[in-house]
C-alpha positions, 0 to 999 in steps of 0.5 A, a space after each residue: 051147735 055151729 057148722 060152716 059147709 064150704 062157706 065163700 063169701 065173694 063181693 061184687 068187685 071179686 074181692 074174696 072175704 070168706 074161702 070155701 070155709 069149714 068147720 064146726 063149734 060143738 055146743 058150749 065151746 069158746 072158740 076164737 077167730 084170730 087173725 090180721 086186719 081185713 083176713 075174714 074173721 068178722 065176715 065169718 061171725 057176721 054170716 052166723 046171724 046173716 048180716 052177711 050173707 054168703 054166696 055159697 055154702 050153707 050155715 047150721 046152728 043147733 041143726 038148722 040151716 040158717 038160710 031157711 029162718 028168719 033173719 030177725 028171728 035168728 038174731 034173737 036167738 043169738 046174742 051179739 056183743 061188738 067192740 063199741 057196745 052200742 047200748 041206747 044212750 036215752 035208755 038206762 042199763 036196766 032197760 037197755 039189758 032188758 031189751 032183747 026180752 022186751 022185743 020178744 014180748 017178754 012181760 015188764 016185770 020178769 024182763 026187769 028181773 031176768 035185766 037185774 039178775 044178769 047186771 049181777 051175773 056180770 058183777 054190775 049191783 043192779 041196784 046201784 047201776 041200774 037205773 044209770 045211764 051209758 054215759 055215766 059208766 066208765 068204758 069197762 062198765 059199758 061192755 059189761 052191760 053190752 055182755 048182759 044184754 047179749 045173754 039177757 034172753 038166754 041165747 044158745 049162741 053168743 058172737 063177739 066181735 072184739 068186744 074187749 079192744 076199746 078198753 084199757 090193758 088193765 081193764 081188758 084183763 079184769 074184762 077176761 077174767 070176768 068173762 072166763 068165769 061167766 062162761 064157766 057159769 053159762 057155758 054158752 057156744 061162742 064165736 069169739 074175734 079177735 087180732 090178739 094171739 094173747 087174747 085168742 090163747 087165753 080165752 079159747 077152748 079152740 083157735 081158728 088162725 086166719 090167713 086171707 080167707 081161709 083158717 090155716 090151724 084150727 086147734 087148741 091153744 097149746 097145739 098151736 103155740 106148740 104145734 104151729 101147721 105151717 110158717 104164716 102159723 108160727 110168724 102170727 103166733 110169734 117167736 115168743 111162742 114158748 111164753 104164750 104157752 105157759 099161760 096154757 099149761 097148767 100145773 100138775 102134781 107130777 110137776 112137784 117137789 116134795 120138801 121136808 114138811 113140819 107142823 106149827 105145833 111140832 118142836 123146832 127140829 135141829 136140822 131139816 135133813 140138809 135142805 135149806 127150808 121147810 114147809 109148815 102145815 096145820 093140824 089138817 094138813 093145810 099150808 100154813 108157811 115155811 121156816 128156814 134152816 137158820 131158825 130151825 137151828 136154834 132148836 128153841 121152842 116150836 114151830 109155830 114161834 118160828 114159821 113165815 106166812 107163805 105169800 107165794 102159793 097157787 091152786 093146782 090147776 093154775 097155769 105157769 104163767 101165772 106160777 112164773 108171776 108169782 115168783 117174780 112178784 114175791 121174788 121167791 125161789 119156788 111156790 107152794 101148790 094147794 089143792 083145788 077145793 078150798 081146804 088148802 092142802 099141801 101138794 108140794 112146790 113148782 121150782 123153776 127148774 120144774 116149770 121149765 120141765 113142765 112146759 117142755 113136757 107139755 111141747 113134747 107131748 103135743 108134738 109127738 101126740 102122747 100124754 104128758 104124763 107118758 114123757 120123760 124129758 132126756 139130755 139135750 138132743 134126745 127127744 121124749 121117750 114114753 115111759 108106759 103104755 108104749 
């Protein structure tokens, strides 16, 4: 969708932004450009919809060499969202969402419509935002509606340009997660700029690392946190680079541990085979909660009288940062893991001891290029072995 062919960008006083750059972004990726101040990531995004133009070097997006369009026929067909948001302060949000379709002459009221639909797709009720104005949103709000007017005539390709740095830690998280679920929905193409790592690792289904004007790895997040290319990779990335990667490795069922299992409607059983806990499931399997060896010990009554609600669960699929926070919020020794299609059945539970497993897996299988499911983990000073197909 995207493609960068020797890309330089040279200033009149010899200052190199942009270094012979290429690359490509395939059609509905998410890729973050993520580096130090001044290292040529926004020359880069700004080439795209040539409000900077290169000096050398050719731009294709969905094909076409973007020298050859016009420039504001171009930007139309991209949506753009910066940091600052720059929506019209004398228009309402409806308008100002609606004004991409309008310059494209789109009639009132479908534009009005498609602006509505989108406040909703961004988790704005038109019907209460809608007809505010800027100034009366707070800064979270403002960058929502910076997003729907973006995607508001359905560009194929949306460039963002820090778009979450204006905002609070906590409104920028809740900034991301609304985003990421977007994307899911929309599966736009897009060039993402950032200076985060955290940011960068979260979001991008690749990230482009910058050093001065050139992109020294250009991978996935857990290859880069696992797999730094070279040092000026690893310092930006940072020593913590093992923490960054649980927020990319997800569970897998591999990764479980099968306790003893009992129903809410079984008698209370005496023992539970010398293990300290239980899991209680429900007639379909679902996770109900767990009972402890003490309760189990009094053999009276059934389960159900005696089982705990299970608080510290999580989908498979989840990432382990997310499994490590649950455990510090809860204080819990191990989570429960459920399926992904809402039903709620059990698949076993992610220990500590498993998730550290889980990510040294995952750093080994990158490194040696193998699927995780294919290393197994030895003493200290052995490395991974592949345990089929090898």
């Amino acid at each position: 969708m995207i493609r960068f062919e020797h890309v330089t960008k040279r200033y009149p006083d010899g200052t190199t932004a942009v270094d012979d750059l290429s690359f490509e972004v395939a059609a509905g990726e998410l890729v973050t450009l993520v580096g130090p101040s001044g290292c040529g990531k926004t020359t880069t995004m700004k080439m795209v919809n040539r409000l900077i133009e290169p000096s050398s070097g050719r731009i294709f997006v969905d094909g076409a060499d973007i020298s050859t369009l016009d420039p504001v026929q171009l930007r139309r067909r991209i949506g753009y969202v910066i940091q600052q948001v720059g929506l019209f302060p004398h228009k309402t949000v409806l308008e100002n969402t609606a004004t991409v379709p309008h310059l494209l002459g789109v009639k009132r009221s479908r534009r009005r419509e498609r602006a509505a639909e989108l406040l909703d797709l961004v988790g704005l009720d038109p019907s209460v935002y809608g007809d505010r104005y800027p100034e009366q949103l707070s800064g979270g709000q403002r960058q929502r509606v910076g997003v729907a007017r973006a995607l508001a005539a359905d560009p194929p390709v949306l460039l963002m340009d820090e778009p979450f740095g204006a905002v609070d830690p906590v409104v920028r998280e809740h900034l991301q997660n609304e985003f990421l679920r977007l994307q899911a929905q929309v599966r736009k193409t897009v060039l993402f700029v950032t200076h985060d790592i955290e940011e960068a690792v979260r979001l991008g289904d690749r990230i482009a690392v910058y050093g001065q004007g050139r992109i020294e790895q250009f991978d996935a997040p857990a290859a880069v946190l696992g797999a730094p290319a070279t040092e000026y990779v690893a310092d930006f990335v940072g020593a913590d680079r093992g923490l960054k990667r649980l927020s990319v490795t997800p569970i897998e069922e591999g990764d479980l541990e099968q306790p003893p299992v009992v129903h809410l409607d079984d008698p209370l059983p005496r023992d539970l085979g010398g293990a300290r806990w239980a899991v209680v499931l429900d007639a379909e399997d679902s996770l109900h909660g767990w009972l402890s060896a003490d309760q189990a010990a009094s053999g009276k009554g059934s389960v159900r009288e005696h089982a705990r609600r299970m608080e510290a669960w999580l989908p498979v699929g989840a990432s382990l940062k997310q499994a490590f926070s649950t455990m510090l919020q809860h204080d819990a020794g191990w989570i429960a893991v459920i399926d992904r299609e809402q039903t709620g059945r059990f698949l076993g539970v992610l220990t500590p001891a498993r998730l550290h497993e889980a990510l040294r897996r995952s750093i080994d299988a990158d490194a040696h290029d193998i699927p995780r499911t294919e290393v197994e983990l030895e003493t200290i000073g052995q490395g991974p072995v592949r345990t089929s197909g090898a």
